[in-house]
N, C-alpha and C positions, 0 to 999 in steps of 0.2 A: 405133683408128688414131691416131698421134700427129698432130698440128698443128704448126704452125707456132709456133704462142703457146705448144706445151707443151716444145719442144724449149730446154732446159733450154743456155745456152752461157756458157764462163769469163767468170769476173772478169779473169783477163789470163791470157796465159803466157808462161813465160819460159824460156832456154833460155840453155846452157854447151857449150858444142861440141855432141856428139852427144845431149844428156840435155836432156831436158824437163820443167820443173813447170809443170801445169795448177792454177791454185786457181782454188775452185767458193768461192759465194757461197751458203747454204746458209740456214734459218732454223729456229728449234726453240721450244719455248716460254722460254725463256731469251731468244730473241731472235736479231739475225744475227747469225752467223757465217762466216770461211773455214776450207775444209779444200783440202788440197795431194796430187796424186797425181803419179808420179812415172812417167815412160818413155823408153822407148828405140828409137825408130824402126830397123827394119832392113827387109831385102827378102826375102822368103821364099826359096823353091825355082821358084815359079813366076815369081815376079820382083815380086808384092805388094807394099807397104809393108805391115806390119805395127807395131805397138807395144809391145816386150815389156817386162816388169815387172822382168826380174832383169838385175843389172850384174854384169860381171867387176871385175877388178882393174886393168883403162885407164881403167873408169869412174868409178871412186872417187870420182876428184878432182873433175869435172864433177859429179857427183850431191853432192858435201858443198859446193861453193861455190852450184849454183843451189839447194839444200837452202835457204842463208843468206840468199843475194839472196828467197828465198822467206819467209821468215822477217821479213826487214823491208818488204816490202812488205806482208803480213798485219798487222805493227805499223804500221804507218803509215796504214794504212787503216780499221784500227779504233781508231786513235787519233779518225782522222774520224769519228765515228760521235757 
């Protein structure tokens, strides 16, 4: 059963209209690191929120700009380090 201390939550997230970058704060024998995952909030059938992984072609442009903004906050933050 998870805990509280084990539930694992972002380094920040960020978003572009509809599109979502979550970056996780991660660690390996290398050392820390971020990794960036990417979604799409919609509402099911039953009326859910759900998160889905795949973009059409409205979301392009959303998904390559918070891509970027995702991109320099990863550098900037381990420039901190």
């Amino acid at each position: 059963m998870a805990t509280n201390n084990s539930i694992k939550r972002p380094a920040t997230t960020l978003r572009c209209g509809n599109i979502k970058a979550t970056i996780w704060q991660d660690v390996s024998k290398k050392g820390l690191f971020f990794a960036t995952t990417f979604s799409r909030p919609f509402k099911d059938q039953s009326g859910a929120w759900r998160n889905g992984t795949s973009f059409g072609l409205s979301d392009l442009e959303a998904l390559m700009n918070v891509a970027f903004e995702a991109k320099e906050w990863m550098t900037a933050h381990a420039l901190k380090r």
